[in-house]
N, C-alpha and C positions, 0 to 999 in steps of 0.2 A: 607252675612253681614260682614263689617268690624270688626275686633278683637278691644275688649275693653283692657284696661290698667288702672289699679290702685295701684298709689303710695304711701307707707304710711312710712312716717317719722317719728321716736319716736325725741322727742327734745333732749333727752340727749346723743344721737347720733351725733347730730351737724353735719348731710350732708347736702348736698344743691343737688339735681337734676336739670341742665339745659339742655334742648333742643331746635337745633337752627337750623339754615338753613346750609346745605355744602355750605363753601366759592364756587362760581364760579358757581352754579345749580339753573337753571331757579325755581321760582315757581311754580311746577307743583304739589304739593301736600300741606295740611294744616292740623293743630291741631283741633282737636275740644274738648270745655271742657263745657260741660253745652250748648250743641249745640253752643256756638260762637266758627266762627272760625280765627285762630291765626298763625303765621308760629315761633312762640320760647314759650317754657313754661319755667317756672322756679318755683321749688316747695322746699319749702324752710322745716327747721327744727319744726315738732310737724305740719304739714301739711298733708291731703289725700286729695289726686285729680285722677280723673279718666278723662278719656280722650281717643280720638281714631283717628286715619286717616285718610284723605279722600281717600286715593290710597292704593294699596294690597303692593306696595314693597318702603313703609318709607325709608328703608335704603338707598335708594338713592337719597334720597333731606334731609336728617337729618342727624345730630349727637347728640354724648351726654356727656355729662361731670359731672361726682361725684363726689365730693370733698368731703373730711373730714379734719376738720379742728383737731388737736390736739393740747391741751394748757399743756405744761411740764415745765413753767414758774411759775403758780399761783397754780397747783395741780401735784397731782400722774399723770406720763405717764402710757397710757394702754400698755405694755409692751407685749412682744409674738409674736405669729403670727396675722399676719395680713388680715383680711378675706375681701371676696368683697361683699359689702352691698350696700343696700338695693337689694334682690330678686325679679321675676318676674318681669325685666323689658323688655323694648322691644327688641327685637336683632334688635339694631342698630352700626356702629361702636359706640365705646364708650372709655372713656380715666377715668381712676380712678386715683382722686389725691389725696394723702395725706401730709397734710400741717403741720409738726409738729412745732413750736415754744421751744425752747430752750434754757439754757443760754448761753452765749457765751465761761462762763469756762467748761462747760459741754461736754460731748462726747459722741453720739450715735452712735450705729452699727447695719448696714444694713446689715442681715446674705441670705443669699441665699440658695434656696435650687439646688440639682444636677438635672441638669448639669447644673449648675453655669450660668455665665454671659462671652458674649465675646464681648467688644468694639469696635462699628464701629463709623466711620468720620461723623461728622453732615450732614445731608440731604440724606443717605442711608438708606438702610429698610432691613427686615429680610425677611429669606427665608418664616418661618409662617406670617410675619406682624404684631409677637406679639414683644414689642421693649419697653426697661423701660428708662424712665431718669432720671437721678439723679442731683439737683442742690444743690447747699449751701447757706446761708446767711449769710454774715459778715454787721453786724451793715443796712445800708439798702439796701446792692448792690445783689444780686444775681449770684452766680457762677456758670456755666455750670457742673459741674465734669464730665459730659459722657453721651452718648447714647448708652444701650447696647442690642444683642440677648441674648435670649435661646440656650445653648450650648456653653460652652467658661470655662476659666480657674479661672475667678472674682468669689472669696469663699466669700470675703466681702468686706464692705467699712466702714471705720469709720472717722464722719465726726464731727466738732467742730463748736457747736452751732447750729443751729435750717436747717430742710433737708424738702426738698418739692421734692416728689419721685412720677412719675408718672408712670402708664401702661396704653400701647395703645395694645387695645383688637378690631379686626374683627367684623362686624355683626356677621361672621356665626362661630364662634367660645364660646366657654361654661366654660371657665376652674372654678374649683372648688374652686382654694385657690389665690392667689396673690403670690406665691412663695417667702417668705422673711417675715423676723417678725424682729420685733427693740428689739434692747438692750441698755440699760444704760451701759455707762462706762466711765471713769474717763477722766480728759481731755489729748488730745494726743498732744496741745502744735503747732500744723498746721494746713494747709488745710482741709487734709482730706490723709488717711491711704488705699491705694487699695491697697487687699490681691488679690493675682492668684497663685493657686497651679496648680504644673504641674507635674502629676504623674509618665508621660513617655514621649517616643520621642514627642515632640509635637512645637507648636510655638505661641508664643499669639504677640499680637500688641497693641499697648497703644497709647493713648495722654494726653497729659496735662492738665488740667484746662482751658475749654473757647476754644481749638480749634478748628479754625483755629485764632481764637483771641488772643489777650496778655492774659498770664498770670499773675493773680493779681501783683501787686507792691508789694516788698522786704518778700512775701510770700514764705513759706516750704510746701513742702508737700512727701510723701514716698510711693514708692511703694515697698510691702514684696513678695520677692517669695521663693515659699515653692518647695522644690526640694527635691529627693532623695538623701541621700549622695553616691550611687554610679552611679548618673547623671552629666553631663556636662552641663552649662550654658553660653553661648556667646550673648552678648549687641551689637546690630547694631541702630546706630543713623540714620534715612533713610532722616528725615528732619526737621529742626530747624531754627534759625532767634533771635537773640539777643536783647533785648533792648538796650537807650541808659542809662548807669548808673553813675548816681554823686556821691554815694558813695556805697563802697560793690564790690562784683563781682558775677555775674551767674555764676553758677559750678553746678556740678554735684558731688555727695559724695556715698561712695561705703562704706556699710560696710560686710564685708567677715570674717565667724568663720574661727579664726585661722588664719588670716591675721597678721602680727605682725604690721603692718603702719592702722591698721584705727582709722578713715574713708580714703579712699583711696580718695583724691579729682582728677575732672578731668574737665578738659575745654568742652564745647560743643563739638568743632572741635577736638580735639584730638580722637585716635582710642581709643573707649571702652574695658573692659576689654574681656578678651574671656577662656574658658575653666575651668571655677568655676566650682570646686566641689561642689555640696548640694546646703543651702539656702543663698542667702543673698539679701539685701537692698538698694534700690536705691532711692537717694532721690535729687530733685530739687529745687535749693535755689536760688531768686530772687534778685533784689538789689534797690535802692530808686531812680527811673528814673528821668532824666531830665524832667521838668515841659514843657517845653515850645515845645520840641520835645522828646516823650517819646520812643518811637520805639516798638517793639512788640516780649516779649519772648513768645517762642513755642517750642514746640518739640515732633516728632512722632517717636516712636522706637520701635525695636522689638527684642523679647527675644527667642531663639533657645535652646531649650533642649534635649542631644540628649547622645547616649551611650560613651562611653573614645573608641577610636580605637586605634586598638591592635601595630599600629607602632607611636604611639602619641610622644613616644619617641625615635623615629631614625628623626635623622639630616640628613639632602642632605645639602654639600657645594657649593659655588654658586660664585666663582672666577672671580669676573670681575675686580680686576686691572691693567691689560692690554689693555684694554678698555679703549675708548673714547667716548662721545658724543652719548651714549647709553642708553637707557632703556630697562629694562625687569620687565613684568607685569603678573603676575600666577593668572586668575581667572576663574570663574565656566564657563560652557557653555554656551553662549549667555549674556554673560558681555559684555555692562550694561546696554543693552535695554531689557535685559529679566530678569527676575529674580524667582527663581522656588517657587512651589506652598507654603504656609504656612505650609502644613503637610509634606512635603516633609522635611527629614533631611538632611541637605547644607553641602558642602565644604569648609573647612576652613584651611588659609596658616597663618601659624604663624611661626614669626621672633623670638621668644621667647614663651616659654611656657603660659604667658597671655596677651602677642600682638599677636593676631587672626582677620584674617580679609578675606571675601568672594574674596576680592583681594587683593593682596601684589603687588607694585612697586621697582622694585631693581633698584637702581642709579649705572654707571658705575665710575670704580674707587676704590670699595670697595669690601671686600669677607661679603657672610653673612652663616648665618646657616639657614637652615629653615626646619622645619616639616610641617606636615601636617595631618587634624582632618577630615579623609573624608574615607566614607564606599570603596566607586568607586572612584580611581582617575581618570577613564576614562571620569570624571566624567568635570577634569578639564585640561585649555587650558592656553598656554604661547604667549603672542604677545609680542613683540621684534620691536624697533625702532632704527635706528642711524643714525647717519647725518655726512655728507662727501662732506665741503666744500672747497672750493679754491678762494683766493681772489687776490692773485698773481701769474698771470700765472706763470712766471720764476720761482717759489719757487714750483710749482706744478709739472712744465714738468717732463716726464721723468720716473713718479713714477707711482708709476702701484697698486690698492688698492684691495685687494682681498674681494669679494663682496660673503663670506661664510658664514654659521652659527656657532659662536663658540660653543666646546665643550663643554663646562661650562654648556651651554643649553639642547645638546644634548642628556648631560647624566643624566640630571632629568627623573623621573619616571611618567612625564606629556607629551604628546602631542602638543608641536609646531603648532602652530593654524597660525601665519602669523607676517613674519619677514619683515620689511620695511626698505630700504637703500632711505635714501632722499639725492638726490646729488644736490650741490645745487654749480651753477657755474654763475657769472655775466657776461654780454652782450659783445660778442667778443672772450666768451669762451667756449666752447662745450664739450660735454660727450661723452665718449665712452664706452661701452660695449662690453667686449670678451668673448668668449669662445673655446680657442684653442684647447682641446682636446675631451670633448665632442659636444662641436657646439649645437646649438638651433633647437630646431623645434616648428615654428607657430602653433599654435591649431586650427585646422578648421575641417570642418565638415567632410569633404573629409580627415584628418587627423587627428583625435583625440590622445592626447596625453595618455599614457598608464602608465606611471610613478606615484610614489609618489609625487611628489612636480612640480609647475608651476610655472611661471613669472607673473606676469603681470605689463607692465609697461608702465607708462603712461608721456610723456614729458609734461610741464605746462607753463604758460606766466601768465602773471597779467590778459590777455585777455581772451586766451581759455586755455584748456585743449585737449592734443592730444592723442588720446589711442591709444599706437602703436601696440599693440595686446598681447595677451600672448602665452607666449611661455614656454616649457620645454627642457630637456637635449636629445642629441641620434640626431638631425638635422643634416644641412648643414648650419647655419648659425653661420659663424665665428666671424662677428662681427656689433655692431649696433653704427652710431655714429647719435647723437642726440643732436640739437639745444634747448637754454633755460636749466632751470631745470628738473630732471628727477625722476619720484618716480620708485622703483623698489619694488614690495610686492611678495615674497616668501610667497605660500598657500601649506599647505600639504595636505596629500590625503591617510587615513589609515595609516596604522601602519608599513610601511616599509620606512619612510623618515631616521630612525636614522641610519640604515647601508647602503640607499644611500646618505648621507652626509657627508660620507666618501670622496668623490670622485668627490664633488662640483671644481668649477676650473672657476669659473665666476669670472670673475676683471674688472676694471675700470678704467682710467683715462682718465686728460683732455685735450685735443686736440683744439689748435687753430682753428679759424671760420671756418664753412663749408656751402657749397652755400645753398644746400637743407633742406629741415627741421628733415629729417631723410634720410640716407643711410646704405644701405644692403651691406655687402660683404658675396657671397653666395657659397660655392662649393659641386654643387649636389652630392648626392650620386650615382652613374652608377648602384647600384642595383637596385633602387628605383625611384616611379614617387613623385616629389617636388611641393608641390602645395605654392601660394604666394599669399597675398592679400594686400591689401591698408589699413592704417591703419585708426581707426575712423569705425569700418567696425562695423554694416552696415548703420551710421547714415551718411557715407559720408565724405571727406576729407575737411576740414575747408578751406572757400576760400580762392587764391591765394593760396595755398602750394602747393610745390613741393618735388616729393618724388622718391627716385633711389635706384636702385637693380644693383649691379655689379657681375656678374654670371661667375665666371671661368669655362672654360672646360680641359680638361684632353689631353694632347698631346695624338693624337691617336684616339680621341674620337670626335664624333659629338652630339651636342646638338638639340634639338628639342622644339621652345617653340609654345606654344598656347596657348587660351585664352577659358575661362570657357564661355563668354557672345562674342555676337557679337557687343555691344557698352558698353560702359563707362555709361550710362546711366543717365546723368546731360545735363541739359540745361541752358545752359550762360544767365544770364541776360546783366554782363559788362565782356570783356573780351574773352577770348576763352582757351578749355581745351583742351590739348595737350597729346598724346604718343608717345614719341620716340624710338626707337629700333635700337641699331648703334653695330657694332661687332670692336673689339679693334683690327685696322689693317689698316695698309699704304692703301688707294684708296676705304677705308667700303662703301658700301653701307648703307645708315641711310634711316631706314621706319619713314613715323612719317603721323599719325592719327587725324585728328578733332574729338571734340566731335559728330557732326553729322557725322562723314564716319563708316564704320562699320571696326571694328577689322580688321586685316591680317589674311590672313590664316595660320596654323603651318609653321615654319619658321627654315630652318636648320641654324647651327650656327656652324664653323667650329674653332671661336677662341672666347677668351673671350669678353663680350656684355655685354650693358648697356640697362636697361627699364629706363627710365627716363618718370615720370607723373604730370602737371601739372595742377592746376585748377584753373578756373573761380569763378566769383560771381553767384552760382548755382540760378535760378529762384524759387522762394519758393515750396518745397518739391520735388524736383528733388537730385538726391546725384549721386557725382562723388564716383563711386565703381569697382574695377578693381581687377580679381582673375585671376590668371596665372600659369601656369604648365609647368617644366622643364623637359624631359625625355634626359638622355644621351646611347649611339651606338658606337660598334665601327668603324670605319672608315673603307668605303669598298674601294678597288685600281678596277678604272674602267678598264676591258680588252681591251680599245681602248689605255689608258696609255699604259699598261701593253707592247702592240703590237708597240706602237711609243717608249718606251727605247728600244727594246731590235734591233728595224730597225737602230735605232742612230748608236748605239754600232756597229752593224756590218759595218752601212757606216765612222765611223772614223778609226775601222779597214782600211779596204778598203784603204780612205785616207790616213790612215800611209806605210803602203806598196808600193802604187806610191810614194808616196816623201823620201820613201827611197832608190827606184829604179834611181829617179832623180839624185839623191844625190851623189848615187855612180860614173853615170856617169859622173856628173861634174864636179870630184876630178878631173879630166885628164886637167881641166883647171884651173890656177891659178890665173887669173883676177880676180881683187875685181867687186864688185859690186855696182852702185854707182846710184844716185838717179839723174833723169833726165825730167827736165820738157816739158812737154809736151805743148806748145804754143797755139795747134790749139783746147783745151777743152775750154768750159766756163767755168771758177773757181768762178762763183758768184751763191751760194747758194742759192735754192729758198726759201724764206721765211725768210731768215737772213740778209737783210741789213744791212749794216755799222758791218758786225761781226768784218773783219779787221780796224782798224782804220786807219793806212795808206797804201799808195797806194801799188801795186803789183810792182811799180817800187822803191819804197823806202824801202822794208823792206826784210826780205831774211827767212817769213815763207812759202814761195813754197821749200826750196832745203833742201833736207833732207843728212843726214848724209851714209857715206856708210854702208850699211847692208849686211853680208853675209845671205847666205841660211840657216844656222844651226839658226841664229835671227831671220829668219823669221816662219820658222818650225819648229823648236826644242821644241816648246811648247807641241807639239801633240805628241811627239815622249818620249818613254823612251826603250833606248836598254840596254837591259839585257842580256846575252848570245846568240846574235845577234837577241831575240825576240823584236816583237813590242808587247807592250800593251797599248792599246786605253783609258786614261780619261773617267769614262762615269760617268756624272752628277748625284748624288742622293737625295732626298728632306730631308732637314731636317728642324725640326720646329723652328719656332722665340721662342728664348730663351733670348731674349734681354728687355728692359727696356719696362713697357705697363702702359701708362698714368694712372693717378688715378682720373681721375675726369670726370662724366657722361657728356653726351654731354650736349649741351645748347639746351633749347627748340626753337624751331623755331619763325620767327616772325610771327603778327599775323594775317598776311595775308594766304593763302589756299598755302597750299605745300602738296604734296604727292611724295611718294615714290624718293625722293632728291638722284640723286648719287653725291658721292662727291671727289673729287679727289685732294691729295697736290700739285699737281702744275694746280688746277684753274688760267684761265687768263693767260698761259703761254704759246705758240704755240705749236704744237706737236714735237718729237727729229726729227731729216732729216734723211731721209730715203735713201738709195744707189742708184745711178742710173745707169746706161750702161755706162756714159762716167765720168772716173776717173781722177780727174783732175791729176793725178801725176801716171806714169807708171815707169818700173825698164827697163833699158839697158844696155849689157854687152858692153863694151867700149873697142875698140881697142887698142894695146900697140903701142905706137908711134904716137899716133892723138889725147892725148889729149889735148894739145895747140890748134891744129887745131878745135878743137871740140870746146872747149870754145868762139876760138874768134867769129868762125862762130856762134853760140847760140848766141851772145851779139849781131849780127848783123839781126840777121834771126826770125824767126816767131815759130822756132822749127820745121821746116817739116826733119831736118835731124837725127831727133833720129829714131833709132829703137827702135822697143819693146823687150823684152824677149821674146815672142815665135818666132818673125822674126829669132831669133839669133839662134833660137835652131832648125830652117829649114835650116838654113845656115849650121849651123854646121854639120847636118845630110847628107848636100846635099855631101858638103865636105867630108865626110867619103866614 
């Protein structure tokens, strides 16, 4: 059988019992009273009614509401505790309300019992679901003053003029008392008076009157809080919103024992006070809004109680008038998308003993003092911004900007969380990035950086954004030059940044246009394998870019490059994506790769080499990706070399010896020697048409000057105490000037493997052949008239050679 229920009103009780249907739940159960049935009863003052269910579990299609009406206008207030009446009802949820009536000069207080009350935001609930509200009545409008839990810091409220206080109670919940009983008390002149004692470290949160709504028109009201006098107090405003005021001002008013200026007034916006001793009073004063657009004051804040720390009063100096165009900002851990628990006691940076605040911003240009109100300073982080522009090249060049963290920073007793250099250069001007003495090294997988502090930095356009990678100290890259604007974000990493910041050596400046969107100049380490990636990695290189690596090698040294992947791994929709690979050298051979051919295999490199990579409009989710690895070798001397100088050297020997045999012998004659053309060659070059321009009978480059033998061989010869010693050729390396700019990518037709050569399109040099157009003749003494005329008349069959003569002369002997 269903449970019966009977209700019985006394009338001088003045309750009302309603039950009704849950907003939103089907009809699936009914009232029954005198067998009719019903789905709402309402059983009024000097009433008994009995009644019962049709279904076992009521509480899930009903509620219930009690109300008690109290008149402290026309009679005595029943004053006290406040009990929950009528007993023996059903357990269903239920809401008790009490409606007191008031005068308006009058004052009642809403006392609580422990553990007090803690303010939450309309439309939230308690962890029990047991949750009271308190409203006010001014003449006939109705004022929210709050919705609160069980467990909280709210000792009481005292409110002006007549209070409707409600409790929302569970089905399955029984409490004995209603926790709170009214008091009379004189009028308090406002709103309404919220006490919150707060005995130790702790933190309560408030709102205003009506939140998230406007706070009534040109209304006061006070919040008291009761502190320890050997406790600290700090005010943070988290969020507010102004009316619009025709006369008056919103403020905020402080009053503080022992304060010599109260009430201490203070704006919304302005930073609240922080580090109050003991108790004091905060109260919100409205003003008489515009009619026609009134606006909406609000405000949500919250109050931190917490112990004095023991360095409250040590100062850190904070030197930044040598500074430009800089900020530095001190706040807690994950400022200011995190913010830490309510019971948690916070970090506080204060400018002054009662400017405290969870974060400080220091302006460059000015020195400050500042302390600090915090158990763990580990507790808190420093981020650091400056900007480093150039708007005239010529006023720029030349200057070199050092891209360090200053001291001033370093030497706080806080952690450096992430320093930003924003370089900011207009179109046609370019950034550059050094590092001469420790050189950079890329962060990749194959090479993780092992330091305190990293780069990351990212070149930007109005269009994209280019992440060129990050990087740390200890590499081979000397220097980054980068198209557009450039962010550079400094992250540190534990606690060893401040004594490797000693020895920062990163600089900047700006450098007229450059082809590519970024360039590498790279010089590997010979102990170490260098790995290199593409930057954008690994979402891929933004289409059309182009990107170059300029890789030194070491006189003496050979390079080795390879590639991690066998393709590039992007497929062109418009265009086509390129690799090139060219060594910086008169006659290079330049490799260059389509995005469909597969990588080169390892590739030795005997002088300095350019990667140069460009990209296409990649086909949706395909990425142009590209990792590459440098190994440097010393340079081995092949024994086939080795065996070909040391053959030379003995045959120029050799040849110094006969021609110095020669030599002697032809001292015995003193005939010059004289240059005699030889008629019967063909002096027409093959492959050299029109080299002469006029004819062989008009010009007189066939006749050479006389040459002795020492001009012809003296070059090979050096006599030293009658030794010969032989010239012998030795390699040494190009030390001469090497272009600075990577190759061009090819066009976008199929090319592989291109040699290239500086005299392209030029015929090959000529090459010697058996018959010399010009032979040497030693000339008789007394025939050279005869010689001559005969040669102007003849074909030249009457010269002899040099060796004919030196048969003669032998025969002669």
């Amino acid at each position: 059988p269903l449970a019966s229920f009977t209700v019985s009103l006394r009338t001088t009780d003045n309750i009302t019992v309603t039950i009704k249907l849950r907003p939103g739940v089907p009809q699936g159960c009914q009232i029954h009273v005198k067998y009719l049935p019903r789905y709402d009863l309402k059983i009024k003052p000097g009433e008994n009614v009995t009644f019962t269910f049709t279904c076992k579990t009521p509480e899930e299609y009903f509620i219930m509401e009690i109300q008690k009406n109290i008149d402290c206008v026309s009679g005595p207030c029943p004053f006290g505790d406040v009990h929950l009446y009528p007993s023996g009802l059903p357990r269903l949820n239920r809401t008790f309300i009490w409606d007191v009536k008031a005068s308006t000069k009058a004052g009642l207080e809403l006392k609580f019992a422990t553990p007090w009350l803690r303010q939450i935001e309309p439309g939230g609930t308690c962890p029990d679901l047991i949750s009271y509200n308190i409203s006010s009545c001014i003449d006939t409008a109705t004022v929210n003053i709050g919705t609160f839990c069980r467990g909280g810091s709210v000792s009481r409220v005292k409110l002006q003029g007549g209070v409707i206080m409600a409790l929302y109670l569970p089905w399955n919940t029984s409490p004995i008392t209603s926790g709170f009983n009214i008091a009379n008390r004189s009028s308090i002149k406002r709103l309404c008076i919220i006490e919150s004692t707060l005995k130790e470290e702790s933190s309560v949160t408030l709102m205003s009157p009506n939140y998230p709504l406007g706070f009534p028109e040109d209304e006061l009201m006070t919040w008291q809080f009761i502190v320890p006098s050997n406790m600290r107090a700090s005010v943070f405003f988290h969020n507010y919103s102004l009316s619009n005021c025709e006369r008056k001002e919103e403020r905020v008013e402080y009053y503080i024992p022992g304060s010599v200026s109260n009430p201490e007034v203070f704006k919304l916006s302005d930073i609240q006070p922080a580090n109050i001793a003991g108790s004091f009073n905060l109260s919100l004063q409205g003003c008489d809004q515009d009619a026609q657009n009134p606006g909406i004051l609000r405000l949500l804040f919250q109050v931190i109680v917490q112990h004095p720390q023991i360095d409250e009063n040590v100062t850190h100096l904070v030197d930044l008038r040598r500074e430009w165009n800089m900020t530095v900002t001190i706040h807690s851990e994950g400022w200011p998308n995190w913010s830490p628990l309510m019971s948690e006691p916070i970090c506080l940076i204060c400018k002054d003993p009662r400017t405290c605040d969870r974060a400080l911003t220091l302006e460059s240009g000015a020195i400050y003092k500042i302390s600090f109100l915090c158990k763990d300073l580990a507790r808190l982080r420093i981020t650091a911004e400056k900007k480093i522009s150039c708007v005239d090249f010529w006023r720029c060049q030349g200057k070199s900007y050092g891209l360090s963290v200053p001291k001033a920073i370093t030497q706080l007793p806080v952690r450096l969380h992430r320093f930003v250099w924003k370089l900011l250069a207009p179109e046609q001007i370019n950034v550059e990035i050094m590092s001469p003495t420790l050189k950079l090294q890329q962060h990749l997988q194959e090479q993780r950086c092992n330091t305190s502090y990293s780069y990351s930095i990212v070149s930007a356009t109005p269009e994209r954004d280019l992440n060129v990678g990050v990087f740390c100290p200890g590499g081979s890259i000397e220097k980054i030059q980068m198209r557009n604007n450039v962010t550079i974000s400094l992250k540190t990493f534990g606690k060893g940044f401040p004594n490797e910041s000693n020895h920062q050596d990163l600089k900047m400046s700006f450098v007229q246009h450059i082809k590519d969107e970024c360039t590498f100049t790279v010089r590997p380490d010979p102990k170490a394998k260098l790995y290199l990636q593409t930057p954008n990695w690994p979402h891929g290189l933004p289409p059309y870019v182009s990107v170059s690596w300029y890789i030194a090698v070491p006189s003496g040294q050979v390079a080795r490059l390879g590639f991690s992947r066998d393709r590039v791994g992007v497929s062109c929709e418009t265009g086509r994506a390129y690799v090139n690979i060219q060594e910086q050298k008169l006659g290079a051979e330049e490799t260059v790769r389509r995005e469909d051919e597969a990588l080169p295999k390892p590739l030795q490199m005997y002088h300095n080499f350019w990667v140069n990579v460009s990209n296409c409009k990649p086909v949706d989710k395909t990425r142009f990706t590209l990792q590459f690895w440098v190994t440097l070798a010393e340079k081995k001397i092949d024994l086939v070399v080795i065996i070909a100088v040391v053959s030379g050297a003995g045959l120029l020997v050799a040849i110094g010896l006969t021609v110095c045999c020669i030599r002697k012998k032809k001292k015995k004659s003193q005939n010059p020697m004289v240059g005699v053309y030889n008629a019967n060659v063909n002096t027409q070059m093959p492959g050299k048409p029109g080299l002469f321009k006029k004819g062989r009978k008009n010009n007189e480059s066939h006749v050479y000057a006389v040459i002795d033998d020492a001009m012809v061989y003296g070059h090979l010869l050096k006599e030293s105490n009658g030794s010969v010693t032989p010239e012998v050729d030795v390699y040494r390396p190009f030390d001469g000037p090497v272009g600075s700019l990577p190759p061009s990518p090819p066009p976008l037709s199929f090319r592989k493997d291109i040699k290239l050569s500086p005299s392209v399109g030029e015929p090959p040099p000529p090459t010697e052949t058996d018959h010399d157009a010009y032979t040497f003749a030693h000339q008789k003494l007394g025939k050279r008239e005869k010689n001559e005329d005969v040669n102007e008349k003849s074909n030249g069959d009457t010269s002899t050679s040099l060796l004919e003569n030196k048969e003669q002369d032998g025969s002669e002997e």
